[in-house]
N, C-alpha and C positions, 0 to 999 in steps of 0.2 A: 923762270920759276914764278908762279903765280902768287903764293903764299909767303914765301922767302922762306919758310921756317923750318924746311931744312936742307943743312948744307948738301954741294953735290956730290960730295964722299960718301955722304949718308946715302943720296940717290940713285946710286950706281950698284947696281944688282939687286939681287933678294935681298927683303927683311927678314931675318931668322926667325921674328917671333911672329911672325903671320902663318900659317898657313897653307893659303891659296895660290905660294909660288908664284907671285907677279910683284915686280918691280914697283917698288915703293915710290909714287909718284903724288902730288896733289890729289887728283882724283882717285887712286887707294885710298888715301892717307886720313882726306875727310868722308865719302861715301861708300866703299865697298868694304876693307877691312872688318873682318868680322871682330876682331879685337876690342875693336872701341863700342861693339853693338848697343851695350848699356847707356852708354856717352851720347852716344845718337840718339837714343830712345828720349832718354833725358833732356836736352839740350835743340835738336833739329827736329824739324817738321819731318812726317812720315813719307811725303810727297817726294823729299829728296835722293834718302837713301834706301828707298825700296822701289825696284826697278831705276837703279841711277846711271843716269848719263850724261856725260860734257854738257850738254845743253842743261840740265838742272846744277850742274854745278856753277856752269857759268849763270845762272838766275840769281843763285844763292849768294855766291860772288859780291851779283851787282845787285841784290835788293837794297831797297830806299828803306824797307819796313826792319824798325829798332829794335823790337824784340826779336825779330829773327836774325840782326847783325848780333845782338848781345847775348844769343844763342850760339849761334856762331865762334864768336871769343870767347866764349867759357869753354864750350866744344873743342875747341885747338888747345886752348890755356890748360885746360886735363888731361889731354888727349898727349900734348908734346910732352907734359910731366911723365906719364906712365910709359911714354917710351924710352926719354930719359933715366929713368930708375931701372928699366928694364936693360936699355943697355950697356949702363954703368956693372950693373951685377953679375 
């Protein structure tokens, strides 16, 4: 797991609250999920999550550049909240 941030119970089959019918994985989780689309707008470069793939994940991953990591952690840090609440309810 790339992220760690969530467990692999969580990872294993569909998210109920997505949509698009695909296993909730890192690469969902931060760039494709339409769920979070405001979070990303907010938060990530448009570079990433419009037309996204492994290869810009892995960029985003590994960038050196700070406000794109602190972008990043705010991104997951809301992003884990709202699924949290979501699947507490």
């Amino acid at each position: 797991m790339i992220l760690g941030i969530l467990s692999l119970s969580d990872r294993i089959g569909y998210i109920e609250s997505c949509t698009t019918l695909q296993i909730e994985d890192e690469f969902h989780f931060v760039l494709q999920c339409p769920k979070y689309v405001q979070l990303k707008k907010k938060y990530l470069n448009a570079y990433y999550y419009k037309s996204p793939s492994t290869f810009k994940l892995f960029q985003l991953l590994g960038s050196r550049h700070i406000p794109t990591l602190v972008g990043l952690g705010k991104y997951i840090q809301h992003a884990v909240m709202l699924r949290n609440n979501e699947l507490s309810s």
